[in-house]
C-alpha positions in Angstrom: 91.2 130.9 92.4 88.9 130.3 89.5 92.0 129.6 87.2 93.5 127.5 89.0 90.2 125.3 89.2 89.5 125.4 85.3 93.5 123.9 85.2 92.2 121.3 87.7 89.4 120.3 85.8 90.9 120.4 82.2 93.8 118.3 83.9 91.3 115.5 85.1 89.5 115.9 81.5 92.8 115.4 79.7 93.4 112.5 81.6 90.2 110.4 81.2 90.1 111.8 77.5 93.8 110.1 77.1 92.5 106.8 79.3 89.1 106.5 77.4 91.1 106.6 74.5 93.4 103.8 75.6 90.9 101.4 76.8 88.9 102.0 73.1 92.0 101.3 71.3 93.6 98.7 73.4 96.6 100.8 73.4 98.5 99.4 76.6 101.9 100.8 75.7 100.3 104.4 75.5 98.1 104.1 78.9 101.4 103.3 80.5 102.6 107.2 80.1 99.3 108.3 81.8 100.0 105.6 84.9 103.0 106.4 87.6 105.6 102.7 87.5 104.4 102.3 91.5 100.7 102.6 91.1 98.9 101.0 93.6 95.2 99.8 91.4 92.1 97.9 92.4 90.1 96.9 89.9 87.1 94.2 88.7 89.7 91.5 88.3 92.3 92.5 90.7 92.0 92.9 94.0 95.0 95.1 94.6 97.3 95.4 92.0 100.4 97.0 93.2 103.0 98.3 90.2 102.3 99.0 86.8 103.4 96.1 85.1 100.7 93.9 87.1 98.1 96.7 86.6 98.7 95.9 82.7 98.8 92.4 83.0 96.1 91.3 85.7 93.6 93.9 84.7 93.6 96.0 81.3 94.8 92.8 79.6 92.3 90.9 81.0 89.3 93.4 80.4 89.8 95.4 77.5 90.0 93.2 74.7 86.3 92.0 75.7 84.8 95.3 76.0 83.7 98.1 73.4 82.5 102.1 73.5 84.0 102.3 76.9 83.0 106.2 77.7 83.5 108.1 81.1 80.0 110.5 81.7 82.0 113.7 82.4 78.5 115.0 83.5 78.7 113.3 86.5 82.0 113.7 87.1 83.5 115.1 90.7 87.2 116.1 91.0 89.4 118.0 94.0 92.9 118.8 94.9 95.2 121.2 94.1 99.0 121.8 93.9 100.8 118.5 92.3 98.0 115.8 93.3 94.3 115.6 92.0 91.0 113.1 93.0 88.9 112.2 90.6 85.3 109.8 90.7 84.1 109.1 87.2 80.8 106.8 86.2 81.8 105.0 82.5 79.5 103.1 80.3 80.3 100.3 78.2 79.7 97.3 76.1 81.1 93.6 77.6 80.8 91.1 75.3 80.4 87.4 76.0 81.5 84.3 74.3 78.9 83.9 72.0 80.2 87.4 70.3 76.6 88.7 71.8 77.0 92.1 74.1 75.5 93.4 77.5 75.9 96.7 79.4 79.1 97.0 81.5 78.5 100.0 83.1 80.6 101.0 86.2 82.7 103.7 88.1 86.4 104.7 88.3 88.1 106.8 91.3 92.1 108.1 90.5 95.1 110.4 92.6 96.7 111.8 89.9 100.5 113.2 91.0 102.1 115.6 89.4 106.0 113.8 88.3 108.1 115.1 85.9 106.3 117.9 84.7 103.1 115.0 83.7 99.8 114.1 85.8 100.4 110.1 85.7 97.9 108.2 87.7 99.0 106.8 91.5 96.0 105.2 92.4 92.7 104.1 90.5 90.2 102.1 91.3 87.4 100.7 88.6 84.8 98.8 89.7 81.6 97.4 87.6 78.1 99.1 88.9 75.6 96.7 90.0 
């Protein structure tokens, strides 16, 4: 049993890891691999966001060009699952930055189902929302 939970957690780590990545390099073509073509997404922009292509467009577009250090707290992090689909629930931190170039804490909180498809863990469901 205790193998099959370290998997589980280096899974969900290898996902954020890839995500945090994306989001910090505004690397939209990349995030897509990590993301299954019918996600279903809410986010701080959209309310539900249903397919990948408005995911992109309604939300990472919109959000991650104005934000920087964008970093998931991995201490705080709680996971589950097993077999081909994972849960995740993940604080991040990060840096919004308003018109005036000036910058202001963005902190917030992310919940995913990642699915096993095709031998990859893409992302089904996520949900990011700013704290406070």
């Amino acid at each position: 049993m205790t193998g099959d939970l370290d998997a589980g957690e280096t899974i969900v780590q290898t996902w954020l890891a890839e995500m945090e990545r994306c989001v910090r390099d505004v690397a939209f073509e990349r995030c897509r691999a990590i993301f299954a073509p019918d996600v279903v997404a809410f986010g701080s922009l959209g309310e539900r966001l249903v397919g990948l292509e408005h995911l992109e467009r309604d939300q990472w577009r919109q959000v991650w060009p104005r934000i920087r250090d964008f970093t998931f707290d991995l201490d705080q992090l709680a996971w589950g699952g097993g077999g081909s689909t994972l849960w995740l629930a993940s604080p991040w931190i990060s840096q919004g930055t308003s018109e005036d170039g000036s910058t202001f804490a963005r902190p917030g909180r992310m919940t995913a189902v990642l699915e096993r498809r095709d031998g990859s863990w893409v992302a089904v469901h996520t949900h990011h929302s700013r704290a406070g």
